[in-house]
N, C-alpha and C positions, 0 to 999 in steps of 0.2 A: 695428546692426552686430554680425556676432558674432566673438567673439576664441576660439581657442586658447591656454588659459592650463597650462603646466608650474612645475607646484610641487615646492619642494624636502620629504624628509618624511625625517629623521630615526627611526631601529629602533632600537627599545626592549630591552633586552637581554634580553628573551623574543622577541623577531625581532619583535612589532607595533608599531603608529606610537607614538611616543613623544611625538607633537605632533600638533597639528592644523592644518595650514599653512592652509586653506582658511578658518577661524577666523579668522586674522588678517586676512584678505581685510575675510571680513562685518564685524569689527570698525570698519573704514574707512571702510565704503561706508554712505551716506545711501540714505532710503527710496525707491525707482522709481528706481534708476541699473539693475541688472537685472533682467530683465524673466524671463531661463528661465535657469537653470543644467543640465548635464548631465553625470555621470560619466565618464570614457570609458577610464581605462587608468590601473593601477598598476603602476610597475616595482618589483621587490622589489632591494633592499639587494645589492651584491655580500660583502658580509663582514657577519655577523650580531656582535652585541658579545657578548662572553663578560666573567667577572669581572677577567679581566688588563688593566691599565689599556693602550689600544690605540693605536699609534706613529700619525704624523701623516700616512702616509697611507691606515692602516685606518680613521680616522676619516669619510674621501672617500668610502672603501669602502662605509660604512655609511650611506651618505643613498642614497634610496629617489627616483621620484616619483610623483607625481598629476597626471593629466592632466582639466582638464575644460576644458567649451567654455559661451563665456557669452552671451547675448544682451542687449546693452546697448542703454537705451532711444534714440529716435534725439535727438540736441544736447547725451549727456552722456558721450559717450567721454574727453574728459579728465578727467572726475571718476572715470572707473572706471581710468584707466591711473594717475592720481594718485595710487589708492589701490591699485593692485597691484604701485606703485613703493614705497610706506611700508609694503607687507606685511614686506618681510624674508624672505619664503619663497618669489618668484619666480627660477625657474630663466630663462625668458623666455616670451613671451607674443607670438602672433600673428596677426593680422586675416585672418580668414579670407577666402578670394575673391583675395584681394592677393599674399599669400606675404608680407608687409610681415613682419619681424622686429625686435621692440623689445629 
């Protein structure tokens, strides 16, 4: 199966990622759950942080994301949505082919 996974990425107050949302994926995931990962699209931050501490919804402003797409092995799709449910950095995530929205 393959999924369309949107990641949340926080900007680093030089405008680059200040985390690594995708990190916490791999951190999750046991050996042979994906099989091919692929890049596909970064949205850059609408409000970049500067040194003034930033009100609570330039903070909203300043998350960014990443887009990749995964191809999980076949009989282990709840092991890979299990662990991009305990990432912490899932915007939402979708099965490709389906339109299915988790």
């Amino acid at each position: 199966m393959k999924y369309r996974v949107v990641f949340r990425e926080r900007a680093s107050q030089q405008g680059g990622s200040a985390e690594n949302p995708v990190g916490f994926l791999q951190s999750d995931l046991s050996e042979g759950i994906v099989r091919n990962s692929t890049f596909v699209l970064r949205s850059a931050p609408e409000a970049k942080h500067s040194t003034d501490p930033l009100e609570e919804d330039e903070e909203l402003r300043a998350l960014g994301t990443q887009i990749w797409e995964y191809d999980v092995a076949e009989g282990r799709d709840q092991e890979f949505k299990d662990a991009l449910l305990n990432s912490g950095s899932i915007v939402e995530f979708t099965l490709i082919g389906t339109g299915e929205r988790v």
